[in-house]
Backbone as CSV, one residue per row, in Angstrom:
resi,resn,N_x,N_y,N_z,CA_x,CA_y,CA_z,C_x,C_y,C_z
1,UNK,60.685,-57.251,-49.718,61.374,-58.234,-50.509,60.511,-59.483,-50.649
2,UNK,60.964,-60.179,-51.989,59.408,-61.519,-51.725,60.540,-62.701,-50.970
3,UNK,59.088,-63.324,-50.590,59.631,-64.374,-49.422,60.436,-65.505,-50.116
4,UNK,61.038,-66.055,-49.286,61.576,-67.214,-50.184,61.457,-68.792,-49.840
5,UNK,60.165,-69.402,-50.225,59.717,-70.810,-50.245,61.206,-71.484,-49.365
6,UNK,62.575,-71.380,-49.636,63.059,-72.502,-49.519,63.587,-72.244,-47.894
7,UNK,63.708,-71.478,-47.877,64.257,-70.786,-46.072,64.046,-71.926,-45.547
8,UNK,62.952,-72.514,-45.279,63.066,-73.025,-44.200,63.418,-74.730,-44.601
9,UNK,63.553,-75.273,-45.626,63.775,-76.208,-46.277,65.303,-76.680,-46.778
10,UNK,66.276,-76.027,-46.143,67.612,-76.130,-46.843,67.830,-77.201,-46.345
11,UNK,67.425,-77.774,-44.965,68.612,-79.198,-44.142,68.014,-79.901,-44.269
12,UNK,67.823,-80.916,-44.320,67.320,-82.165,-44.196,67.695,-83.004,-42.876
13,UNK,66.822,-83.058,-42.481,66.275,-83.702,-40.776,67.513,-84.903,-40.155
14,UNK,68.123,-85.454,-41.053,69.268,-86.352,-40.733,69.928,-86.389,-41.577
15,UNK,71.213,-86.624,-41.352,72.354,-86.607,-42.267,73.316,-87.870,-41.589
16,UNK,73.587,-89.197,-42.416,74.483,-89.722,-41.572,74.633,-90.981,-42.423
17,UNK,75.176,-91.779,-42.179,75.811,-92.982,-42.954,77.004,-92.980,-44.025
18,UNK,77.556,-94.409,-44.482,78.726,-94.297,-45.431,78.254,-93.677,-46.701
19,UNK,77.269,-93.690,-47.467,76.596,-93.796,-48.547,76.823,-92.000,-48.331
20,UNK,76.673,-91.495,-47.285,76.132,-89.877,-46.938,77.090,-88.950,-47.133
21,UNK,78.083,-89.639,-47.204,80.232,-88.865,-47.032,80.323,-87.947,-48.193
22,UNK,80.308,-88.860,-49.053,80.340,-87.890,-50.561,79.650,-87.232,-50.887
23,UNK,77.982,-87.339,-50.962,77.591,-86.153,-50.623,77.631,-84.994,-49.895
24,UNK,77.964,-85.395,-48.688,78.182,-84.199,-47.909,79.468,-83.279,-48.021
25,UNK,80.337,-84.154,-48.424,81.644,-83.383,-48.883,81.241,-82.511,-49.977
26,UNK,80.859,-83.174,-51.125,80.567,-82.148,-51.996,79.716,-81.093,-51.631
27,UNK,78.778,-81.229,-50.931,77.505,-79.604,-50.737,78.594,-79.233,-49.706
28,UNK,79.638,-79.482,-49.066,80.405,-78.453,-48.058,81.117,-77.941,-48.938
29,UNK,81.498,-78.476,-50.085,82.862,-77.962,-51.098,81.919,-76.906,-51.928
30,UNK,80.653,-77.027,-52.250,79.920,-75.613,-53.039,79.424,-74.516,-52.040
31,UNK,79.379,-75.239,-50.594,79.150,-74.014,-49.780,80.561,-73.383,-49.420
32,UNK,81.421,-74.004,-49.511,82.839,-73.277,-49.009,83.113,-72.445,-50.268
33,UNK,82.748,-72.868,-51.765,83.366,-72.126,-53.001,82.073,-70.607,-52.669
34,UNK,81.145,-70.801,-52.187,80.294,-69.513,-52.454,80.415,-68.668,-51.116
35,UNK,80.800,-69.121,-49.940,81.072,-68.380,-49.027,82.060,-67.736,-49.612
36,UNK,83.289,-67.646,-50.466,84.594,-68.186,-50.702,84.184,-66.546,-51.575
37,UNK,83.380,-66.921,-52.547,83.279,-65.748,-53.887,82.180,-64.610,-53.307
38,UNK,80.972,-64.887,-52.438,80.038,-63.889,-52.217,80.596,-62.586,-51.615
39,UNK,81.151,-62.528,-50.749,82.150,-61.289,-50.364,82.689,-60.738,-51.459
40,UNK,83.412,-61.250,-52.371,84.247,-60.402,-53.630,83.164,-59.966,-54.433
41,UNK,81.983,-60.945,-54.916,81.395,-60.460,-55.645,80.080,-59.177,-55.389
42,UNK,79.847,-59.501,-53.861,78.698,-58.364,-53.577,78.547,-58.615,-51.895
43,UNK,78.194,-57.521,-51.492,78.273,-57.486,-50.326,77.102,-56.823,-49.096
44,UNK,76.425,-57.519,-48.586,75.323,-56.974,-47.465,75.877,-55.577,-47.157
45,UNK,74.936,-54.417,-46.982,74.774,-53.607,-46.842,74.931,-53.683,-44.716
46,UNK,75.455,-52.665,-44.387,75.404,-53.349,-43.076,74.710,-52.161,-42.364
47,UNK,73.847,-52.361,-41.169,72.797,-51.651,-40.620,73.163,-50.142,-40.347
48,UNK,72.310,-49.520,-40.012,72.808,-48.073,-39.232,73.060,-47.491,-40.539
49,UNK,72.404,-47.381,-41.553,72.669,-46.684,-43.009,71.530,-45.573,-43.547
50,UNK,71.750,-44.453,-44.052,71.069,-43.765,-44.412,70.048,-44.249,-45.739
51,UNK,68.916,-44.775,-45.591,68.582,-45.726,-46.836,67.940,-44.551,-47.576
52,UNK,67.606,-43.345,-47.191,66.728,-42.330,-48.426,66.482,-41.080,-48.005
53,UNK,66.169,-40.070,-48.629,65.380,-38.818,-48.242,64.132,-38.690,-47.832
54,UNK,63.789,-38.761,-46.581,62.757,-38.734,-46.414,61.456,-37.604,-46.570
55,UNK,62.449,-36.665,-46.501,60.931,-35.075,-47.110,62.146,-33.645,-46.986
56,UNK,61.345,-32.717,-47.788,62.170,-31.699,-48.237,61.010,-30.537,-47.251
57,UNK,61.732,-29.665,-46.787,61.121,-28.713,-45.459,61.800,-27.455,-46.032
58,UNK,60.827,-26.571,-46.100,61.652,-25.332,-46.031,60.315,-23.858,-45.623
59,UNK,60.726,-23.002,-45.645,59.594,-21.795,-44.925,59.759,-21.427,-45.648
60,UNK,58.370,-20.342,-45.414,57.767,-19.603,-46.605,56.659,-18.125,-45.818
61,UNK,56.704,-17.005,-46.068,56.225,-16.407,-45.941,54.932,-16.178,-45.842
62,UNK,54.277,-16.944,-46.682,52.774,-17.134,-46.938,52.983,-18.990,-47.184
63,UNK,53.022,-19.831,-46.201,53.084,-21.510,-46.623,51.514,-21.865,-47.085
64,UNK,50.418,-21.363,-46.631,49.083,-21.679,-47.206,49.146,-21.269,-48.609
65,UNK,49.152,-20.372,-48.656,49.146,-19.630,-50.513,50.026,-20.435,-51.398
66,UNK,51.208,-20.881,-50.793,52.659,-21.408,-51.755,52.386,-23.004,-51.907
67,UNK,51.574,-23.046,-51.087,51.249,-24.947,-51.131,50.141,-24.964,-52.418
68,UNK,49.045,-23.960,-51.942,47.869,-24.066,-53.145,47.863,-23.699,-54.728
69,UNK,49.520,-22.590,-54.747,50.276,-22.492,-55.641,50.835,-24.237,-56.576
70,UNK,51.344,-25.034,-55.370,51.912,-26.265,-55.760,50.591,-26.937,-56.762
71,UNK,49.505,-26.863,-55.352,48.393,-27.769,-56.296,47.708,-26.791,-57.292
72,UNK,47.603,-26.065,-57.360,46.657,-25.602,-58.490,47.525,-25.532,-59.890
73,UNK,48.485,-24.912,-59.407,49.359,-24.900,-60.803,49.892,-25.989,-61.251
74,UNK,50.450,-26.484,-60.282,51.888,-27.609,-60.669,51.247,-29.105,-61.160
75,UNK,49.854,-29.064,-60.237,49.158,-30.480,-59.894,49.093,-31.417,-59.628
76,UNK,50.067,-30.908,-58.108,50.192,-31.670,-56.849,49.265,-31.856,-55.582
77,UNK,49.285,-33.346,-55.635,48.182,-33.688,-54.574,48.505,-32.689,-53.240
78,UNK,47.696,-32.165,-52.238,48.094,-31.746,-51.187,47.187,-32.099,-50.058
79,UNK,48.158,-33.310,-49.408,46.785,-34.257,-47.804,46.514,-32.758,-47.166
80,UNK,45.558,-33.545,-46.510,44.704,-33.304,-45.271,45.494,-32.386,-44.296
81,UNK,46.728,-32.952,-44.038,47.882,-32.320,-43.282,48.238,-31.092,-43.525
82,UNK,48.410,-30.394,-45.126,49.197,-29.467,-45.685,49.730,-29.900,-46.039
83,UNK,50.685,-31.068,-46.077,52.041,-31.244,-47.168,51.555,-32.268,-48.511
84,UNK,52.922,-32.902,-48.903,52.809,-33.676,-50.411,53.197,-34.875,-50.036
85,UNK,52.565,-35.826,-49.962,53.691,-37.221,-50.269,53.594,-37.561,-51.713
86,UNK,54.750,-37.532,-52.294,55.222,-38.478,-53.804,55.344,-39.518,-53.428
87,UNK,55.044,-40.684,-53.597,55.279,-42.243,-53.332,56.457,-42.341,-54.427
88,UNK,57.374,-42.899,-54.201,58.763,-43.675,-54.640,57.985,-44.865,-55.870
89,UNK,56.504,-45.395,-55.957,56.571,-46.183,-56.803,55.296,-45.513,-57.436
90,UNK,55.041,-44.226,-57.801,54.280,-43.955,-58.881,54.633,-44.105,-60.345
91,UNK,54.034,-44.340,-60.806,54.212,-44.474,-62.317,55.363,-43.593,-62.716
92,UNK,56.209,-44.256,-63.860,57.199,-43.087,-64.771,58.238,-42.559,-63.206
93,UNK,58.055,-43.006,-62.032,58.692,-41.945,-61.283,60.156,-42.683,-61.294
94,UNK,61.381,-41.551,-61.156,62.640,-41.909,-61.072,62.884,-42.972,-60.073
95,UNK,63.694,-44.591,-60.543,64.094,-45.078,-59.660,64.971,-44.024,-57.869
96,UNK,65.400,-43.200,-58.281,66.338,-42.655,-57.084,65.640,-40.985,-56.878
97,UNK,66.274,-40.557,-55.968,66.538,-38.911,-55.311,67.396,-38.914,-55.293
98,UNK,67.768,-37.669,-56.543,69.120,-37.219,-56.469,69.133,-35.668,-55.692
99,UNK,70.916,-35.743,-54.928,70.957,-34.874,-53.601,72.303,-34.391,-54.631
100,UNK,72.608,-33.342,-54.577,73.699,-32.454,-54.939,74.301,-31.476,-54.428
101,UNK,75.234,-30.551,-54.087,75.775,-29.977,-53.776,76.801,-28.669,-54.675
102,UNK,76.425,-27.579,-54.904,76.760,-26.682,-55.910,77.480,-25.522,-55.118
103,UNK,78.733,-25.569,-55.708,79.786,-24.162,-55.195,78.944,-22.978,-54.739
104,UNK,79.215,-22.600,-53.802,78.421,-21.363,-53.459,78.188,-20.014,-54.373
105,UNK,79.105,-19.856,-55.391,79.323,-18.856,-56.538,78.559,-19.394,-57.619
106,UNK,78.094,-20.765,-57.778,77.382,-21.446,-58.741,75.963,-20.135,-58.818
107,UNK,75.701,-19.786,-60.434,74.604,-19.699,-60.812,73.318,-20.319,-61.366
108,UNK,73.643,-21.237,-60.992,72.743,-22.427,-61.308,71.025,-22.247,-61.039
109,UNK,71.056,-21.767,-59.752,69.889,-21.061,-58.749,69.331,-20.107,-59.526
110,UNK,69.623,-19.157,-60.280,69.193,-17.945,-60.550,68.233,-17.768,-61.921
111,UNK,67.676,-17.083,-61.836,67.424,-16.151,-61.155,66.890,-16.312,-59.960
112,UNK,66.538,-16.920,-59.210,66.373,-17.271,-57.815,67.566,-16.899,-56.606
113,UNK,66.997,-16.252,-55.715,68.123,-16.161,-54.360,68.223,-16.605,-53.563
114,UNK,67.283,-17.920,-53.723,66.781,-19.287,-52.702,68.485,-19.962,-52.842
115,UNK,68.742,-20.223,-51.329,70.288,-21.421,-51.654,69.748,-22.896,-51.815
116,UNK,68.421,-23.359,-52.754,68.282,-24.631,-52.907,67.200,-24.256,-54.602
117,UNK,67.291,-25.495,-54.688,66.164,-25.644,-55.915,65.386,-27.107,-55.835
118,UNK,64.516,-26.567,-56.381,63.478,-28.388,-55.963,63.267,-28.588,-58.155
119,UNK,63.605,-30.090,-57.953,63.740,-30.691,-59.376,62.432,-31.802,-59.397
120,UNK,61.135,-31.870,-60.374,60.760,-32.365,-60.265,60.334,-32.926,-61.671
121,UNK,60.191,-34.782,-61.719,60.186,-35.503,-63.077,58.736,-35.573,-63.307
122,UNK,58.299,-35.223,-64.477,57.130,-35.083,-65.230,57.169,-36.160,-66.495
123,UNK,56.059,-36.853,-66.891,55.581,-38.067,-67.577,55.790,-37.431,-68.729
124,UNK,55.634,-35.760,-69.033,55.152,-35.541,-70.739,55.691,-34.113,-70.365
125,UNK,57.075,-33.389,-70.372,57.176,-32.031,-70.597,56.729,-31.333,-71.426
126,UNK,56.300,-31.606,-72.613,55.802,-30.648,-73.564,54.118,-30.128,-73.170
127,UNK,53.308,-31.236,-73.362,52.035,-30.812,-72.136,52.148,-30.547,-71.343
128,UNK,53.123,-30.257,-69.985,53.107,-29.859,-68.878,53.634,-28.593,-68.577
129,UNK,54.411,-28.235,-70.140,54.730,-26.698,-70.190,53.917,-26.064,-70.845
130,UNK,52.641,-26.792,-71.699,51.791,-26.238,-71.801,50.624,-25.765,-71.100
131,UNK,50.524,-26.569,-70.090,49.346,-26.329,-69.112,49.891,-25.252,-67.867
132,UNK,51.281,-25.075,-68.118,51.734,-23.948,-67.223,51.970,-22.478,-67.984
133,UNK,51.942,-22.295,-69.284,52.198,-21.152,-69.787,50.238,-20.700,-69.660
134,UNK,49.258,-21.764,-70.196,47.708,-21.768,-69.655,47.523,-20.987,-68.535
135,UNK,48.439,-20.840,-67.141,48.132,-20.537,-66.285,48.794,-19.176,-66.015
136,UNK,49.394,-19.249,-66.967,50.536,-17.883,-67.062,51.820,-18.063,-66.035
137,UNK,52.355,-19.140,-65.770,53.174,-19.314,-65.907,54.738,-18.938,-66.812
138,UNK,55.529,-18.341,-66.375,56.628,-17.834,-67.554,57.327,-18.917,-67.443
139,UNK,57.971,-19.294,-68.245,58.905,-20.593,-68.610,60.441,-20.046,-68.689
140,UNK,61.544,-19.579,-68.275,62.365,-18.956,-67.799,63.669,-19.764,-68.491
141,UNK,63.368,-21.461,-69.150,64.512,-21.152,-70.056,63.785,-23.088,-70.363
142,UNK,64.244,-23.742,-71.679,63.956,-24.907,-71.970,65.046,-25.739,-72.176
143,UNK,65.234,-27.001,-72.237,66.488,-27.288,-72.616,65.987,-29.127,-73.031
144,UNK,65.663,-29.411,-74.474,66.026,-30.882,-74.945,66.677,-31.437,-75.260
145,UNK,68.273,-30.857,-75.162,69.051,-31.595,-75.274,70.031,-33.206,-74.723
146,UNK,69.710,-32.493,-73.503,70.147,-33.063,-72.293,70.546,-34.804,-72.298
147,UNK,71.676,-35.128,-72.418,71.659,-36.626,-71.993,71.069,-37.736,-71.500
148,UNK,70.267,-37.253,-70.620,69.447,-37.487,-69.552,68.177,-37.180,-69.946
149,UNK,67.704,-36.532,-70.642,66.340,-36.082,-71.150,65.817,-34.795,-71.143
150,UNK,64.649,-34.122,-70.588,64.271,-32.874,-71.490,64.037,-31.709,-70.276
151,UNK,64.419,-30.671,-70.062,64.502,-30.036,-68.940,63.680,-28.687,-69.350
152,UNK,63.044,-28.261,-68.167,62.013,-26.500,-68.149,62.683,-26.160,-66.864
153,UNK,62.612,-25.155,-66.650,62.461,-23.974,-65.540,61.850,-22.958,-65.394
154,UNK,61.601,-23.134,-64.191,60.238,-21.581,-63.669,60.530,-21.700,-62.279
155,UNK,60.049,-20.273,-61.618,59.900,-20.247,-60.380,58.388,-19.828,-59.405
156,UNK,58.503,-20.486,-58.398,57.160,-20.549,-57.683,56.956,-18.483,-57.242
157,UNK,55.807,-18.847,-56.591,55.819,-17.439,-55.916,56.686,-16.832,-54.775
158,UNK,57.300,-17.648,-54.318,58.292,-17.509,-53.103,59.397,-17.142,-53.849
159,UNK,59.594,-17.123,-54.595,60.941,-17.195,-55.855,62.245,-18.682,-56.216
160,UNK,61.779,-19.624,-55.693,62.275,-20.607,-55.814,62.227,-21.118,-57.070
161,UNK,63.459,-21.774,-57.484,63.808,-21.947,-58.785,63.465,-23.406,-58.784
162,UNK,62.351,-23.795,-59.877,61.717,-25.368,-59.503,62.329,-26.028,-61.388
163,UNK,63.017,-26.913,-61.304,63.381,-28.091,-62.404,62.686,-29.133,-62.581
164,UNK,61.801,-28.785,-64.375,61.223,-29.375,-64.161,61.692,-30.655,-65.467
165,UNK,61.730,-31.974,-65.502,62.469,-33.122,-65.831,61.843,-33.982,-66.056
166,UNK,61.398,-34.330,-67.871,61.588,-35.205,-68.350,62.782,-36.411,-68.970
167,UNK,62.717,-37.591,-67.725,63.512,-38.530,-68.287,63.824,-39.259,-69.336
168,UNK,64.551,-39.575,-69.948,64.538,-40.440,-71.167,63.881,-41.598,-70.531
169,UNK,64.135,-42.391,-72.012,63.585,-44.201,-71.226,64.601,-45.016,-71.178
170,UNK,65.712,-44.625,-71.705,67.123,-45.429,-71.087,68.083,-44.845,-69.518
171,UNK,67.174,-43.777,-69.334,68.042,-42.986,-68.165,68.102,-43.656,-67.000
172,UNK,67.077,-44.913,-66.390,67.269,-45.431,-65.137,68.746,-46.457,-65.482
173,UNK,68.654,-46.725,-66.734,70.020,-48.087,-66.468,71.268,-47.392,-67.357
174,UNK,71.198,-46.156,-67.995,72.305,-45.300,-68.191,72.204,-43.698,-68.036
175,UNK,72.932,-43.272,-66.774,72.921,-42.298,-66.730,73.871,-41.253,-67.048
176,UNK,73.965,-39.713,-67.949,74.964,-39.166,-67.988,76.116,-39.057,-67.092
177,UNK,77.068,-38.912,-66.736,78.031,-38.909,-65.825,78.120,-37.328,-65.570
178,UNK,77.889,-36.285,-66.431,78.418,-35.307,-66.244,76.953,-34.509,-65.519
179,UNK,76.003,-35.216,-65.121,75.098,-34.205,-64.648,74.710,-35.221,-63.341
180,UNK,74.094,-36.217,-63.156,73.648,-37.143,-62.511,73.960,-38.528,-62.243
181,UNK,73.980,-39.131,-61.200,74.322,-40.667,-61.151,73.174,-41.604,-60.038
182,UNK,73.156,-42.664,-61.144,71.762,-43.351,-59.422,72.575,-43.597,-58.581
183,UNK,72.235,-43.522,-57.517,72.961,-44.136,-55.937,73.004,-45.967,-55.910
184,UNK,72.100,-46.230,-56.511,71.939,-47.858,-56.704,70.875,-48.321,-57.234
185,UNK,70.246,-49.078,-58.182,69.682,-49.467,-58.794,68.582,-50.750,-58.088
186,UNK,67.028,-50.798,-58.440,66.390,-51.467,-57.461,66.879,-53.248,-57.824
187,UNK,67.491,-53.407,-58.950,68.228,-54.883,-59.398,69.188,-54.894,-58.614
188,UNK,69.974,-54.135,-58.539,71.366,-54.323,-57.509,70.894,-54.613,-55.959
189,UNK,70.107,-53.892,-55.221,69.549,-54.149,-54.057,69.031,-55.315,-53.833
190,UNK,68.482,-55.916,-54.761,67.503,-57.096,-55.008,68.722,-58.099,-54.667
191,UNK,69.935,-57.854,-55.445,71.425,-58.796,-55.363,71.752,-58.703,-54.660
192,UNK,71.357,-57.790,-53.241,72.475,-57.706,-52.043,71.518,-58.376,-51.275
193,UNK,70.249,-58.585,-51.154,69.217,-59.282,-50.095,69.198,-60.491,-50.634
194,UNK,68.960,-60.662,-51.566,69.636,-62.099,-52.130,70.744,-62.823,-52.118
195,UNK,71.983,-62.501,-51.885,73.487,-62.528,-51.750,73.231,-62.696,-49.530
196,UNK,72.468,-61.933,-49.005,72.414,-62.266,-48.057,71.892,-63.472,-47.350
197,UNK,70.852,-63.677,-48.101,69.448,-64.564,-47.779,70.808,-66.106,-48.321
198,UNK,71.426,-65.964,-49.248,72.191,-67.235,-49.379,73.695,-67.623,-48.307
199,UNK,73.874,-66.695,-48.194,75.213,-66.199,-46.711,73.981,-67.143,-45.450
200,UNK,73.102,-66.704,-45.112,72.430,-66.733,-44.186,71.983,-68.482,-44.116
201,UNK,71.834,-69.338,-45.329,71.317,-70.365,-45.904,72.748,-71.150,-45.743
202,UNK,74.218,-70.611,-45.752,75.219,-71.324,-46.167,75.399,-71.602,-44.386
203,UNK,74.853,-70.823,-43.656,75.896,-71.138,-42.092,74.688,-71.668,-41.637
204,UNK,73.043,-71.733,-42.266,72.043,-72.784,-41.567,72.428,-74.149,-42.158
205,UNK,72.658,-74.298,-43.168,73.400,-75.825,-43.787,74.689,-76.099,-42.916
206,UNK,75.524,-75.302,-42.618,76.623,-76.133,-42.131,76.271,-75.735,-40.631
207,UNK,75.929,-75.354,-40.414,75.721,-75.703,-38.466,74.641,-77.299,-38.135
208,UNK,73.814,-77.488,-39.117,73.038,-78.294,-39.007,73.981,-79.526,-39.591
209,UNK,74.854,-79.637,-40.646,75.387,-80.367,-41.065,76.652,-81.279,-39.900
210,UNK,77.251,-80.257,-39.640,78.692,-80.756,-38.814,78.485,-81.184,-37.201
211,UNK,76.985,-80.755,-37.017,77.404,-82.360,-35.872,76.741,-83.151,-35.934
212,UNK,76.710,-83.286,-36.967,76.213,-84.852,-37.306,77.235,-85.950,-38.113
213,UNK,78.337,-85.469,-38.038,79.536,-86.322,-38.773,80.109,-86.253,-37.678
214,UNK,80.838,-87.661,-37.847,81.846,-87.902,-36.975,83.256,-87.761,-37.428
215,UNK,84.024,-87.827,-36.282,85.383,-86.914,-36.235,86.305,-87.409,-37.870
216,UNK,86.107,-88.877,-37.648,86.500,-89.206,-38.925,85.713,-88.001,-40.785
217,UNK,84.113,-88.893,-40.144,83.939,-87.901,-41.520,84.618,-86.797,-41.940
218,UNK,84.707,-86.195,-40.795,84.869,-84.456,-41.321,86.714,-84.090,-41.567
219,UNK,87.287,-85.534,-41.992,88.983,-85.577,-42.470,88.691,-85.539,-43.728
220,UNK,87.832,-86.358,-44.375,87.489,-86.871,-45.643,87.223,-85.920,-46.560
């Protein structure tokens, strides 16, 4: 999150005299109206929370062959380690990971007999189903209609059914309802650390403020 210049600048080193009353009443009366509304309007996220997916695991019969499958065909980086990291802020990449859950009778999977499918967003589907039919790749069904934007399917050598997803360019700030939804948006998050950072600013102003008035002031 970026830092914020004023943190440490909210109080001012003394507070006191007749001249000081009305001011201070008033900055207690805008900190009492925003303590007052920040709760209704948005609310800190509170600790001990699942913040993301961290990696997708699954076995494979041959995992050397099915990885070099990933990179040669698909043209996915593959570390040093064996696996993939996607970074969350590559280019074109979906604000979120979407996690779903499909009736067990769902054919959704198939032709695949894998009980999962891996969905992955591509910059340019039309070149990228071209550079996979290049490889002989079969393309197993297309779909541009989509609300959401432009969809392929194929499956790896393991038989896993892989989705592959071009987004529109309105899809991060409207999404279909009937297929997908973001979990939260990186503007909204931005409003809850911000909404905090001012919560946090309202009880360093008034702890610093109230003993420094006397019993009288604080009737007024």
């Amino acid at each position: 999150m970026p830092s914020d210049p004023l943190a440490d600048n909210i109080v001012p080193a003394t507070i006191g005299g007749a001249n000081a009353v009305p001011t201070i009443r008033r900055l207690l009366s805008v900190v009492a109206v925003l303590a007052a509304l920040t709760p209704m309007t948005i609310s800190a996220e509170p600790i001990g929370r699942i913040t993301g997916i961290g990696g997708i695991f699954f076995k494979s019969k041959a995992p050397k062959a099915l990885m070099a499958w990933y990179r040669d065909v698909l043209g996915i980086k593959v570390e040093a380690w064996g696996g993939v990291v996607l970074p969350y802020d590559a280019p074109e990449h979906p604000p979120v990971l979407t996690l779903n859950i499909f009736k067990e009778g769902s054919n959704y999977m198939e032709p695949s007999k894998r009980e999962f499918m891996l969905n992955f967003a591509v910059d340019d589907l039309d070149a990228f189903v071209d550079r996979l039919r290049a490889k002989g790749v079969a393309i197993l069904k297309r779909d541009d209609t989509d609300a959401i934007g432009k969809f392929a399917w194929i499956v790896d050598p393991d038989g896993t059914k892989i989705e592959l997803w071009e987004p529109n360019a309105e899809t991060a700030s409207k999404v279909g309802p009937s297929r997908r939804k973001w979990a939260v948006s990186d503007a909204r998050r931005e409003l809850r650390w911000r909404a905090t950072r001012l919560r946090e600013r309202e009880i360093a102003f008034c702890r610093a403020i109230l003993p420094q008035l006397t019993a009288a002031e604080r009737t007024l």
